[in-house]
Backbone and ligand atoms as CSV (ligand in chain L), in Angstrom:
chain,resi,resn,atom,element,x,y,z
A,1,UNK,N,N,96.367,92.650,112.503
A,1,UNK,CA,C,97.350,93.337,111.639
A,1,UNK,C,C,98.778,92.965,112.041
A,2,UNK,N,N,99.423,92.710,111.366
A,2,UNK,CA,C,101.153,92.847,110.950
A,2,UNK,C,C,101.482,93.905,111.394
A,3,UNK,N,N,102.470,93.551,112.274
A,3,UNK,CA,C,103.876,95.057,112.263
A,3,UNK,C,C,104.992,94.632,111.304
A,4,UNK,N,N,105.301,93.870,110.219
A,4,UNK,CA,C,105.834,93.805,109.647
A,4,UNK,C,C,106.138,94.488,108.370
A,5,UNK,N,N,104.940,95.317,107.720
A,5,UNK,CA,C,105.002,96.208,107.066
A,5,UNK,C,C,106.198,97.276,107.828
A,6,UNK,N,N,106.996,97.252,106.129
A,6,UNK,CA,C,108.123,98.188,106.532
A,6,UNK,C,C,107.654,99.420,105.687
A,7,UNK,N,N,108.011,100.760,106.110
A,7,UNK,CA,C,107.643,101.483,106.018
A,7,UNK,C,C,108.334,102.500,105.123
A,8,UNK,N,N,107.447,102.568,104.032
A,8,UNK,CA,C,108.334,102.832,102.419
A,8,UNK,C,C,108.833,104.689,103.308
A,9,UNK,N,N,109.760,104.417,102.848
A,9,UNK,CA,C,110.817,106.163,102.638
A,9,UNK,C,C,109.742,107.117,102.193
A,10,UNK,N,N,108.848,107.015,101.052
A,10,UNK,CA,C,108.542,107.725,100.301
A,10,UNK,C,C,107.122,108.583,101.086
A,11,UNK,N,N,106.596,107.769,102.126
A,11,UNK,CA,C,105.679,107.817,102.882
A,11,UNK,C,C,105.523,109.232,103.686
A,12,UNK,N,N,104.878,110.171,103.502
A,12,UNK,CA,C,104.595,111.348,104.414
A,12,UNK,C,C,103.589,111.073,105.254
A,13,UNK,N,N,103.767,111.131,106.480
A,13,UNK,CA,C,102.659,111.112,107.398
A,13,UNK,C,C,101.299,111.315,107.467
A,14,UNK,N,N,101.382,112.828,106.297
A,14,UNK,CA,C,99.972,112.678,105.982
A,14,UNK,C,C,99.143,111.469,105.237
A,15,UNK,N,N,99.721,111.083,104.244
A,15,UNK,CA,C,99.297,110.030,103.290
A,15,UNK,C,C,99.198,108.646,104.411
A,16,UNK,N,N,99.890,108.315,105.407
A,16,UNK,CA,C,100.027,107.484,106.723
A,16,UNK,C,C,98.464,107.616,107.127
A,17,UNK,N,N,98.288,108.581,107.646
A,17,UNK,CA,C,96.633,108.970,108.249
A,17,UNK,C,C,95.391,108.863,107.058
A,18,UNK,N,N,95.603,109.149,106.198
A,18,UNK,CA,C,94.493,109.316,104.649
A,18,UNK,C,C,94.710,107.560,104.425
A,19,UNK,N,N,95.654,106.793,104.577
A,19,UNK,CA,C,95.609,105.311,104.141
A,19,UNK,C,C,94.795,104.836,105.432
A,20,UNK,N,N,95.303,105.109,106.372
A,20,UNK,CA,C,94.534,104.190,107.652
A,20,UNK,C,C,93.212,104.814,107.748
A,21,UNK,N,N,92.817,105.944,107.536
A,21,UNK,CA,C,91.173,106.343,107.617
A,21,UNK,C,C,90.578,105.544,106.496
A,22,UNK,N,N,90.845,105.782,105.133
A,22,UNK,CA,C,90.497,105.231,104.516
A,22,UNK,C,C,90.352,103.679,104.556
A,23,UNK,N,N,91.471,103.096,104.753
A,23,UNK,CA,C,91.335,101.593,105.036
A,23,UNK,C,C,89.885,101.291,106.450
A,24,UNK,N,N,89.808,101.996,107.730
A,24,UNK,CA,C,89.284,102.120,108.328
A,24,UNK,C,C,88.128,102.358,107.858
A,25,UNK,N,N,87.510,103.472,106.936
A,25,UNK,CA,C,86.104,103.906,106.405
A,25,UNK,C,C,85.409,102.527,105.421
A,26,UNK,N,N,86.321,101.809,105.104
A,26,UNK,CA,C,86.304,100.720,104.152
A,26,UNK,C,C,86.037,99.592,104.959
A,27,UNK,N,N,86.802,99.135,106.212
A,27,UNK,CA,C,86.424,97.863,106.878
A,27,UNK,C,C,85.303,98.194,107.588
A,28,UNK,N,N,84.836,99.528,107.709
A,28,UNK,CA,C,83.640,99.328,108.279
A,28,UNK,C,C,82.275,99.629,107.733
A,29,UNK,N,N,82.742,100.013,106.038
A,29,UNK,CA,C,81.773,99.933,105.425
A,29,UNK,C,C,81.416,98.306,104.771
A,30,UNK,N,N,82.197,97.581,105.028
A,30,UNK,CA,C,82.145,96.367,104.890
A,30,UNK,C,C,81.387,95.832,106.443
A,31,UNK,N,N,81.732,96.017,107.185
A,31,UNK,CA,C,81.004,95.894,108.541
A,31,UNK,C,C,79.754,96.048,108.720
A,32,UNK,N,N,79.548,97.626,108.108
A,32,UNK,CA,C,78.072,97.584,107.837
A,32,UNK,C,C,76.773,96.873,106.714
A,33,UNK,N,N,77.628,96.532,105.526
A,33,UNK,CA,C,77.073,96.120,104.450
A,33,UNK,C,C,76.386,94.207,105.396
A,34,UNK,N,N,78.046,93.734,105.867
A,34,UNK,CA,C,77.378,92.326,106.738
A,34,UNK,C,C,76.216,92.012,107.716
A,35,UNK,N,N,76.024,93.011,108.511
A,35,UNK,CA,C,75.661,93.712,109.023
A,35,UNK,C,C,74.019,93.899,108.603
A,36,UNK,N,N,73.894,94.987,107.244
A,36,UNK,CA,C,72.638,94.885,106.798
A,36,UNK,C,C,72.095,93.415,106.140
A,37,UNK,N,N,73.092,92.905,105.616
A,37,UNK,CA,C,73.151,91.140,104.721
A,37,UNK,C,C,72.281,90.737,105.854
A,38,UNK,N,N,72.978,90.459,107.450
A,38,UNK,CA,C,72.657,89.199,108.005
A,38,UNK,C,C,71.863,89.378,108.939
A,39,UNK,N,N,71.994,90.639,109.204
A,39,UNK,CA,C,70.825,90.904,110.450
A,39,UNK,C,C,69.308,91.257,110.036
A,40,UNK,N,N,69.965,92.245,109.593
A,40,UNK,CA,C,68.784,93.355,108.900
A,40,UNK,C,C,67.926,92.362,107.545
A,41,UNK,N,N,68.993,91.884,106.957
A,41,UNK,CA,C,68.573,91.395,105.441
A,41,UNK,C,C,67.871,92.225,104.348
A,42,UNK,N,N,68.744,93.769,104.467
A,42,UNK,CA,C,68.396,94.238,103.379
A,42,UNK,C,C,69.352,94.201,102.970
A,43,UNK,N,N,68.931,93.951,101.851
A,43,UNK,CA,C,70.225,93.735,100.560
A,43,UNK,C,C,70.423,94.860,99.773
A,44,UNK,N,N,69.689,95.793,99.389
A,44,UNK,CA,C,70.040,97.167,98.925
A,44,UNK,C,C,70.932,98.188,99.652
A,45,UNK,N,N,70.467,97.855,101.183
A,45,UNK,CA,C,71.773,98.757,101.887
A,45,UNK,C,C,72.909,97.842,102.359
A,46,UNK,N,N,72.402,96.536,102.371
A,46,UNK,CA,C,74.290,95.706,102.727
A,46,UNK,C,C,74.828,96.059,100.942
A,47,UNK,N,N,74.534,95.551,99.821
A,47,UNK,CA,C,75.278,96.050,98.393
A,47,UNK,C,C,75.744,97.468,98.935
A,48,UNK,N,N,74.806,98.459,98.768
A,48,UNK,CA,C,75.227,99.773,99.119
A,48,UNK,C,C,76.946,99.909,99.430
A,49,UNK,N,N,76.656,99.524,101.509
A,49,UNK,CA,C,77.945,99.608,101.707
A,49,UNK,C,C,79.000,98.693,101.525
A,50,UNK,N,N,78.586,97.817,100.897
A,50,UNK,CA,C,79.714,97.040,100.387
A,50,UNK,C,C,80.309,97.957,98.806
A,51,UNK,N,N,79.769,98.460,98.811
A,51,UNK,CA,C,80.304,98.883,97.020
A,51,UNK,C,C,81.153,100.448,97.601
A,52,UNK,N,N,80.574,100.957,98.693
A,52,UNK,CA,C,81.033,101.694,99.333
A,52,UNK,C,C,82.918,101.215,99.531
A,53,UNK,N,N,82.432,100.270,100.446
A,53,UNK,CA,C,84.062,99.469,101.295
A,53,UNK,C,C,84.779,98.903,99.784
A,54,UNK,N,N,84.458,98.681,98.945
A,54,UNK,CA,C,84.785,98.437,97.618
A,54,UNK,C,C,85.249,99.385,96.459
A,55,UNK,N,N,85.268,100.786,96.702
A,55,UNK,CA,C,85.329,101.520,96.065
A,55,UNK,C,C,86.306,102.398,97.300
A,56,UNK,N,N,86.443,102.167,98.524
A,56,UNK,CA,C,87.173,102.763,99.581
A,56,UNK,C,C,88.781,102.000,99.044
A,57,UNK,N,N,88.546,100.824,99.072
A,57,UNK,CA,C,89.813,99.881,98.879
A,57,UNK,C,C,90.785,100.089,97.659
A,58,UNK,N,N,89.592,100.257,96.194
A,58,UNK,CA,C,90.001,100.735,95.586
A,58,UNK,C,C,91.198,101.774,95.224
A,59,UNK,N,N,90.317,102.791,95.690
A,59,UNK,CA,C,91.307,104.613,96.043
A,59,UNK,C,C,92.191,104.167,96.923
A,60,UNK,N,N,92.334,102.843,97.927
A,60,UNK,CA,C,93.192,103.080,98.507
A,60,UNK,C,C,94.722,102.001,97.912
A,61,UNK,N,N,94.207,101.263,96.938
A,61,UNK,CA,C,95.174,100.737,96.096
A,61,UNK,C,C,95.906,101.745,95.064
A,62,UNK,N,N,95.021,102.320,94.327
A,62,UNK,CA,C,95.402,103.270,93.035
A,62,UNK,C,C,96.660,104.415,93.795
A,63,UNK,N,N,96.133,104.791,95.041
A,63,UNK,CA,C,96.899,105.672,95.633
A,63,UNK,C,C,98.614,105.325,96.301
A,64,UNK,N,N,98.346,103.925,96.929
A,64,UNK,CA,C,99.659,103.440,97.093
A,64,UNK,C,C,100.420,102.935,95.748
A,65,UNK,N,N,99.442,102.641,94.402
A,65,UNK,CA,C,100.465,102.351,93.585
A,65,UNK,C,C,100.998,103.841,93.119
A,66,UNK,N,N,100.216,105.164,93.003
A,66,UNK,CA,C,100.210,106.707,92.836
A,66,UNK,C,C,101.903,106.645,93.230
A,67,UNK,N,N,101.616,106.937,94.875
A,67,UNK,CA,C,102.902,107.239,95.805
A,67,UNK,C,C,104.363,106.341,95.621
A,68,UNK,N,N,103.919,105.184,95.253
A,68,UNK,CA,C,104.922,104.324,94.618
A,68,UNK,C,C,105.910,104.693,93.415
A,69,UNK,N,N,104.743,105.111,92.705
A,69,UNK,CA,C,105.512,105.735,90.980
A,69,UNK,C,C,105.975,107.199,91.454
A,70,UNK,N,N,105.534,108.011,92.245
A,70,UNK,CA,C,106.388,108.999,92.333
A,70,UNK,C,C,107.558,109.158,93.046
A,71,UNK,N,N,107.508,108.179,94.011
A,71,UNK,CA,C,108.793,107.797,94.782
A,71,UNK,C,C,109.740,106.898,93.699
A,72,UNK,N,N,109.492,106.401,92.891
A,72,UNK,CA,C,110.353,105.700,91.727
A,72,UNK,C,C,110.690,106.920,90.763
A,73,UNK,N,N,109.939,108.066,90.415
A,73,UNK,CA,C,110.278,108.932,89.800
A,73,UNK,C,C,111.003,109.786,89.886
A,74,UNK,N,N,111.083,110.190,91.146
A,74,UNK,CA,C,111.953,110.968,92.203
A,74,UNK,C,C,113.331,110.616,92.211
A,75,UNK,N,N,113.366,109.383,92.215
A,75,UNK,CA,C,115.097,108.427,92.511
A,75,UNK,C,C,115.595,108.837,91.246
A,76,UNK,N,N,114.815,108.471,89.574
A,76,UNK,CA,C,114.923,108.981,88.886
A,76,UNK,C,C,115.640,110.337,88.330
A,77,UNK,N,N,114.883,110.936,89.019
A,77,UNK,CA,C,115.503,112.850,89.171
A,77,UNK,C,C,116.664,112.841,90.100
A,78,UNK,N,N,116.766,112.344,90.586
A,78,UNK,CA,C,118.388,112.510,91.443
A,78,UNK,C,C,119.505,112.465,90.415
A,79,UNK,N,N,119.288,112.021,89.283
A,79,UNK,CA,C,120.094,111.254,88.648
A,79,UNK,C,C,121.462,112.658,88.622
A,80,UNK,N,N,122.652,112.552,88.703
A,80,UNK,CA,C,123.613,113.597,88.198
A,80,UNK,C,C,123.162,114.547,87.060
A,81,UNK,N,N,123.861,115.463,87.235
A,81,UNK,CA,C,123.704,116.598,85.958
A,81,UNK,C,C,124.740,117.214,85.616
A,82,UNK,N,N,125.536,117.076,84.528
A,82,UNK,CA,C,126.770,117.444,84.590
A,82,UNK,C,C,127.175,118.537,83.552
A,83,UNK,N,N,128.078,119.802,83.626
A,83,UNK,CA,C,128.395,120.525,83.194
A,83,UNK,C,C,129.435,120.501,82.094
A,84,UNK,N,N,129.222,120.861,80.716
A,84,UNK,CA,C,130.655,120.291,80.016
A,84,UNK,C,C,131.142,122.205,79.987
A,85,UNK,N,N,132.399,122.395,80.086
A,85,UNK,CA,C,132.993,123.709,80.216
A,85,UNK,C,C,134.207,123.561,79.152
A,86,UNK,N,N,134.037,124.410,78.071
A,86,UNK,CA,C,134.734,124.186,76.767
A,86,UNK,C,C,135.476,125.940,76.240
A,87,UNK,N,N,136.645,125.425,76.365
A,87,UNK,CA,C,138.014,126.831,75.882
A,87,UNK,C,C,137.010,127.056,74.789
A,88,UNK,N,N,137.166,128.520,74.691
A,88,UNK,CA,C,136.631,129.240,72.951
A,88,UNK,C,C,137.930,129.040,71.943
A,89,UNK,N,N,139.156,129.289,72.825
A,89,UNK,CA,C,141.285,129.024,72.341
A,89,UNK,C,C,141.334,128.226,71.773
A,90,UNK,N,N,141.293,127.292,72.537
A,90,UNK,CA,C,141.822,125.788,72.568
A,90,UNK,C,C,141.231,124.437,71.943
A,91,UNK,N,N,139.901,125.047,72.693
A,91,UNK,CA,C,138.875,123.655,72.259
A,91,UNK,C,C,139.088,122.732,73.561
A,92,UNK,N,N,139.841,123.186,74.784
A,92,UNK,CA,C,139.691,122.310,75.651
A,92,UNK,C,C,138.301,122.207,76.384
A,93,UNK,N,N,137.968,121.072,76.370
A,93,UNK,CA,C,136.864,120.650,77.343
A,93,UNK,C,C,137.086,120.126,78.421
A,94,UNK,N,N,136.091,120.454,79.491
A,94,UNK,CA,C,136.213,119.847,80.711
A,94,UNK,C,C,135.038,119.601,81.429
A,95,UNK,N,N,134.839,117.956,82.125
A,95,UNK,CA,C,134.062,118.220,82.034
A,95,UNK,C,C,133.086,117.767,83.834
A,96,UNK,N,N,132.587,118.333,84.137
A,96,UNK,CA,C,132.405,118.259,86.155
A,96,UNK,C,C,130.998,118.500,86.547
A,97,UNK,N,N,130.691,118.375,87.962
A,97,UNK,CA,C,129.104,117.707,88.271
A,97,UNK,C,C,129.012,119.364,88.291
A,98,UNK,N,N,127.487,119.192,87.869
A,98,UNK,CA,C,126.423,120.743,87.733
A,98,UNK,C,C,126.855,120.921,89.394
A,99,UNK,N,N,127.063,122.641,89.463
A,99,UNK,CA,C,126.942,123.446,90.731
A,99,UNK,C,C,125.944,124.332,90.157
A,100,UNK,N,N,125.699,124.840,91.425
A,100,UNK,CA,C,124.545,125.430,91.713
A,100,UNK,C,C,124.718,126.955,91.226
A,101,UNK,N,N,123.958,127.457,90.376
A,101,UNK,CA,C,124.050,129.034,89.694
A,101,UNK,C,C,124.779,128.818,88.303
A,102,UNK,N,N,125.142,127.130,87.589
A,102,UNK,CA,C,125.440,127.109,86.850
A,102,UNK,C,C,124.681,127.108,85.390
A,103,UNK,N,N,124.886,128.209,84.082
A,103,UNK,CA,C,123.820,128.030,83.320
A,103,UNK,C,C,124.771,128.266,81.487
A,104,UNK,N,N,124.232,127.782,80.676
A,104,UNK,CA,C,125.155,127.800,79.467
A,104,UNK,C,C,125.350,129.425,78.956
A,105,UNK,N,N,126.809,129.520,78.804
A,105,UNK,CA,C,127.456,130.513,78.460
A,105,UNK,C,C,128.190,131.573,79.553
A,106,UNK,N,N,127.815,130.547,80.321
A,106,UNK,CA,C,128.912,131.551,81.424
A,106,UNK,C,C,129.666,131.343,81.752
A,107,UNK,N,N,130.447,132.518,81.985
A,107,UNK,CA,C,131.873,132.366,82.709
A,107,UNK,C,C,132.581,131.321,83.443
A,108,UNK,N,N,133.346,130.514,82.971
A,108,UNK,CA,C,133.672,130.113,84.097
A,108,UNK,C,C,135.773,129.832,84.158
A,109,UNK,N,N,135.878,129.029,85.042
A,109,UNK,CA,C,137.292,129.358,85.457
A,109,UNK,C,C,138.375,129.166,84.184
A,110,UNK,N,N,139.307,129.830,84.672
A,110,UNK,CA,C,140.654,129.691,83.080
A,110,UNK,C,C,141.002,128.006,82.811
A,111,UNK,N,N,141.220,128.383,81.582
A,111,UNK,CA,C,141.483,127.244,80.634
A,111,UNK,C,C,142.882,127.055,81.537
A,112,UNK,N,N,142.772,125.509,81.655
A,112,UNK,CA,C,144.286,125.001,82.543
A,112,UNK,C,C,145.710,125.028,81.012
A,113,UNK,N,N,145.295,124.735,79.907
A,113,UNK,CA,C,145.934,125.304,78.892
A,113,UNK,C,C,146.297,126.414,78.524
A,114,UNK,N,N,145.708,127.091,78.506
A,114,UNK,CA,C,145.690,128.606,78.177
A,114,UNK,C,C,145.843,129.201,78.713
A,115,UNK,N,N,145.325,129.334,79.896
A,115,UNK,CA,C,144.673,130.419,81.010
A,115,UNK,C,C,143.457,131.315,80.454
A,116,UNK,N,N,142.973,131.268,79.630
A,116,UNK,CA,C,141.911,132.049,79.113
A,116,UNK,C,C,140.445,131.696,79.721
A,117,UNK,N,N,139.495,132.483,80.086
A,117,UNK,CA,C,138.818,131.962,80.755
A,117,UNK,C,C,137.614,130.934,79.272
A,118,UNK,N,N,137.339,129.688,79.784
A,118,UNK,CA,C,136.294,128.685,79.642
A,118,UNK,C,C,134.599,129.300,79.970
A,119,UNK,N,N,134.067,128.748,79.291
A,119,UNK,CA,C,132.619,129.137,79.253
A,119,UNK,C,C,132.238,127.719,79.107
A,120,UNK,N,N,131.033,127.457,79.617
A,120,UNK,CA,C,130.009,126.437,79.838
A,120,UNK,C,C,129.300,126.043,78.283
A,121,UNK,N,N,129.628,125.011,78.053
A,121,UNK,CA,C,129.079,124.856,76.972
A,121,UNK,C,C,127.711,124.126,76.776
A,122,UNK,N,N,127.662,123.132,77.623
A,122,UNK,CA,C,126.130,122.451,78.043
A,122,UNK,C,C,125.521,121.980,79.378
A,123,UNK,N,N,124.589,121.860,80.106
A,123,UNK,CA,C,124.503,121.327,80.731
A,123,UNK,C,C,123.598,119.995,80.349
A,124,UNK,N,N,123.833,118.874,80.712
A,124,UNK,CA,C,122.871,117.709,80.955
A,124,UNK,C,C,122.804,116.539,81.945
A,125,UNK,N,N,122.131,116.308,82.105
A,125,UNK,CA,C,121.653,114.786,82.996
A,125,UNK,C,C,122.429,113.949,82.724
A,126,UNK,N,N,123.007,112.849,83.352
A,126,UNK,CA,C,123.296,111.849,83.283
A,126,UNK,C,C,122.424,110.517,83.247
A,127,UNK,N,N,122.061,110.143,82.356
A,127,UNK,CA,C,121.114,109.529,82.516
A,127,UNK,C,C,121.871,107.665,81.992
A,128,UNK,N,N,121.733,106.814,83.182
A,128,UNK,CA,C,122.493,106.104,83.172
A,128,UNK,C,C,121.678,104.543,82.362
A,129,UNK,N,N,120.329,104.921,82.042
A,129,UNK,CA,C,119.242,103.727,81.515
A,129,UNK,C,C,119.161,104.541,79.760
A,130,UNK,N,N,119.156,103.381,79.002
A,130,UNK,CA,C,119.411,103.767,77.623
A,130,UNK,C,C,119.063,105.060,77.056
A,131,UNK,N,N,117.844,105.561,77.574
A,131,UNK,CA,C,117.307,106.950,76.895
A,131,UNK,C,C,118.180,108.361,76.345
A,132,UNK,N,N,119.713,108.068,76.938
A,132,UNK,CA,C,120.743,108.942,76.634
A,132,UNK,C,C,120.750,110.269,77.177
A,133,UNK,N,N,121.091,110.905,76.816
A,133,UNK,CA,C,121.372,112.754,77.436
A,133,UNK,C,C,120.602,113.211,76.772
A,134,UNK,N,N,120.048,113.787,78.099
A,134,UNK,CA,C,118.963,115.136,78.119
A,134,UNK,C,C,119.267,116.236,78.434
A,135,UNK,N,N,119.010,117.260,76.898
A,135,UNK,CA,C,119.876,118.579,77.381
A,135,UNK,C,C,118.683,119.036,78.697
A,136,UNK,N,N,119.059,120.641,79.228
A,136,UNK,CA,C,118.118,121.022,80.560
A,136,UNK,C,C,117.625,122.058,79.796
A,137,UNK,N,N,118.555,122.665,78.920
A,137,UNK,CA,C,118.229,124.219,78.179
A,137,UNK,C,C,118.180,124.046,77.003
L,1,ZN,ZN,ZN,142.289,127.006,76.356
């Protein structure tokens, strides 16, 4: 084995141990299948565990491509979310990154025109790949 595998971000330790058992339950169900092939020469239990170590490898592909797409999905969701805050007076808008407890129609600080207080008029995502703005509410 390689120590060159770099070691994706997205990776929880647990999934670390479930890949190497698995990879492990797999090379040695391949071990055993050779094993029955060349020693033994039964061929119903070397197929066996070969379809075994074959179906181990499997789950253990589907799963790293799994953890892959949700770690790509995730980066995804980071994306900004931004608040537009619009005078009821004026019509001034303004417009600044989502804080936290922020939700449409509330209060928020005086119109720099007016002084009247501004209310939240939308919140949405920034979504910077063609699909455009996604309201949240
Ligand atoms: Zn105003």
């Amino acid at each position: 084995m390689s120590k060159a595998d770099s070691p994706s971000k997205g990776f929880s330790s647990i999934m670390i141990i479930i890949v190497i058992v698995a990879l492990g339950l797999s090379i040695a169900a391949f071990f055993f299948a050779a094993n029955a092939l060349i020693v033994t020469q039964d061929v119903i239990q070397g197929s066996y565990f070969a379809l075994i170590g074959i179906m181990g490898l499997t789950l253990l592909t589907y799963m790293l491509i799994q953890t892959r797409k949700r770690t790509l999905s995730l980066s995804i969701q980071a994306q900004k979310v931004a608040t537009t805050i619009l005078c009821q007076k004026c019509g001034f808008k303004n417009l600044r990154d989502f804080q936290r407890g922020d939700f449409i129609f509330k209060e928020a600080e005086g119109c720099p025109k007016c002084n009247e207080k501004m209310m939240i008029a939308s919140i949405y995502r920034e979504v910077k790949k063609k699909k455009g703005k996604k309201e949240l509410s």
